[in-house]
NUPA-893511 format. One record per residue (C-alpha): x, y, z. Coordinates in steps of 0.001 Angstrom, whole numbers, plus 500000, padded with zeros to 6 digits. Example, Ala and Ser with C-alpha at 12.3 -4.5 7.8 and 13.67 -1.06 7.14 Angstrom:
2
512300495500507800/513670498940507140/
END
This chain:
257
500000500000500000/501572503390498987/500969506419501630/499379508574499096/496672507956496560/498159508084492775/496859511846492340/498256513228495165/501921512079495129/504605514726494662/508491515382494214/509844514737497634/512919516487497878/513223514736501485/512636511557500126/515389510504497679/516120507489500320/513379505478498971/514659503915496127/517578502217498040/514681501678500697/512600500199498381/515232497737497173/516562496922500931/512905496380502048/512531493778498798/515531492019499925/514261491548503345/510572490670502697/510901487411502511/513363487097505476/513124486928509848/513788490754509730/511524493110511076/510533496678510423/511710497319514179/515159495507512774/515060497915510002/514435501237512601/517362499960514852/520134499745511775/519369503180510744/519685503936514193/523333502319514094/523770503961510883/523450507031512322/525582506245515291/528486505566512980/528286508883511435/528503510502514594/531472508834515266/533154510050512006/532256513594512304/534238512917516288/537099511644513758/536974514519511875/536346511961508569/533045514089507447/533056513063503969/532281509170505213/529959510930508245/528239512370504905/527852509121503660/526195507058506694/523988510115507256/522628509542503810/522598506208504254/520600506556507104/518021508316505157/517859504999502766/517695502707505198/514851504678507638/513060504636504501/512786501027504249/511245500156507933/507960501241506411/508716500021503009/509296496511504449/505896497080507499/503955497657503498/505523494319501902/504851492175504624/501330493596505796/502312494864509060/501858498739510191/502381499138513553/502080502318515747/505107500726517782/507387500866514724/505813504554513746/506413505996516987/510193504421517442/511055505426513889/509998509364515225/511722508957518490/514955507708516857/514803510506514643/514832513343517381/517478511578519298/519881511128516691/519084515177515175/519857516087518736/523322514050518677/524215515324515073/524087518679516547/525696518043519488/528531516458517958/529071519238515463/529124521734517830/531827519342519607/534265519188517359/533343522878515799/533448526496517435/529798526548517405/527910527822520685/526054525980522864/522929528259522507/523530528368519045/523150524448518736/520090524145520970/518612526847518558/519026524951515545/517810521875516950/514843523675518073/514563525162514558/515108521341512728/512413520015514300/510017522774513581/510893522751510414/509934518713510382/506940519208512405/505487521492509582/506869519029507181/504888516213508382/501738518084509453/500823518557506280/502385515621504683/500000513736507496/496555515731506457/497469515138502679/497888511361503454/494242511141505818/492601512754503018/494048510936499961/491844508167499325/493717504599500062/496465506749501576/498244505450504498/496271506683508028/498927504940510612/499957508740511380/497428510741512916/497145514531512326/496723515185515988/497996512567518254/496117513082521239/495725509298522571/497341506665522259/495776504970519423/494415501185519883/497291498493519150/497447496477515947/497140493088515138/501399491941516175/501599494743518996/501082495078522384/499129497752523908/501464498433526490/503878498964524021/502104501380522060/501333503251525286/504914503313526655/505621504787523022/502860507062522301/503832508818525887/507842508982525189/506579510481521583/504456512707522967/506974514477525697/509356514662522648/507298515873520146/504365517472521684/505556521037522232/506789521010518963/503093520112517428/501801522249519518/503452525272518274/503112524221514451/499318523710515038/499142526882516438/500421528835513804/498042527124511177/495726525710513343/493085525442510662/495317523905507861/493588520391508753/490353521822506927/491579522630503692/490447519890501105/493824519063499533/497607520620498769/498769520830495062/501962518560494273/503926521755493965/503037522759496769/504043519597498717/507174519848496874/508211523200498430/507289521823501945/509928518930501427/512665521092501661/512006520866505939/511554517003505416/513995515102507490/515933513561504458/516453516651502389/518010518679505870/520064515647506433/521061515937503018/522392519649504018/524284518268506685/525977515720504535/527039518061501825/527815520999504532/530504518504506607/533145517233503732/532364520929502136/534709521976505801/531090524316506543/531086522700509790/531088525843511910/527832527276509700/525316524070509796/523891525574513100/523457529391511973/522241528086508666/519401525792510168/518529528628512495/517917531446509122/516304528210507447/513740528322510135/512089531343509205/510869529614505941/508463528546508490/506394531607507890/507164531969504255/505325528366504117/502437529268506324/501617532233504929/501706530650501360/499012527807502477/497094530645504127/496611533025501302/496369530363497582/494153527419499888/491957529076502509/489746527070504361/
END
């Protein structure tokens, strides 16, 4: 099952990962590996590009960050194959997300010049960015018909546990997602609180809202370290936040409720 209904898919300039997704997923399907398998290797993946950038080797931290993006791409591919969404696999994939953005950050401003303050701000800013990313990626999937529905456009319960879950599981998850995330949502909601209304987004449209998906600013990151722009990944994703608005006010004025 594809997340979006044939009409509504777009250029995802966050999503170049999914071919090499697509292909790992395939070469899984018919194997003991699990989407939750899947979620922890990007996880390592991730973990060995931190310790390259601590090395100071940032063209191969480029590369595992990227490859990162492939493989977190194919938990989901390979939940699709083998008929088996899962809320415990959705919320994990989130939670390893933050973590590891956090630890990017932190690393870089490690083994850079970068301020503290600086850092937490453009962490702050990255997962704003996402939020508004996947808010409306999330609306355009519930309303695309046969689109995927295992993310919720406000997650304000834990949702009721699949077929090959527990409940507890889903609860424990739901509640670490939710004190990780939740301020975040909140303040994206806020700002276009009615953007949940509006029928559909154009594919161009969509397209422009990539550029704060999680692949395409990892894909900044990549290119920034073995470019020796270490010291301005932080500053940059701090001015890249005020796209925010540019966004917002776009939806706002062409698709109005």
């Amino acid at each position: 099952m594809s997340k979006l209904a044939a009409q509504d898919k777009f250029l995802d300039l966050s999503d170049y990962g999914r071919p090499f997704g697509k292909f790992l997923a395939n070469k899984l399907k018919d194997t003991r590996f699990t989407p939750i398998h899947v979620t922890f290797l990007f996880g390592v993946s991730g973990l060995i590009a931190i310790y390259f950038i601590l090395d100071g080797s940032y063209f191969l931290a480029g590369f595992f960050i990227l490859l990162k993006s492939g493989i977190d791409a194919a938990d989901g591919e390979l939940a699709r194959l083998k008929k088996t969404p899962s809320y415990t696999g959705r919320y994990l994939d989130s939670v390893f997300d933050i973590i590891l953005n956090f630890l990017f950050l932190m690393t870089i401003c490690y083994v850079s010049k970068t301020n503290i303050w600086m850092t937490i701000l453009a962490f702050i800013g990255i997962q704003l960015q996402g939020t508004l990313y996947n808010y409306y990626y999330v609306i355009l999937r519930n309303k695309s018909v046969g689109g995927d529905t295992t993310s919720k456009i406000f997650e304000n319960k834990s949702p009721e546990a699949l077929p090959g879950e527990t409940q507890k599981s889903v609860d424990i998850l739901f509640l670490i997602y939710t004190i990780v995330y939740g301020t975040f949502d909140k303040i994206i909601h806020t700002l276009d609180k009615d953007a949940y209304k509006v029928k559909t987004f154009p594919n161009w449209f969509m397209t422009l809202v990539s550029i704060y998906g999680l692949g395409f600013q990892l894909l900044i990151i990549a290119v920034m370290l073995p470019m020796n722009l270490i010291e301005y990944i932080s500053p940059f994703f701090i001015l890249y936040t005020a796209l925010i608005f540019v966004i917002i006010g776009i939806r706002k004025v062409f698709f109005k409720v």
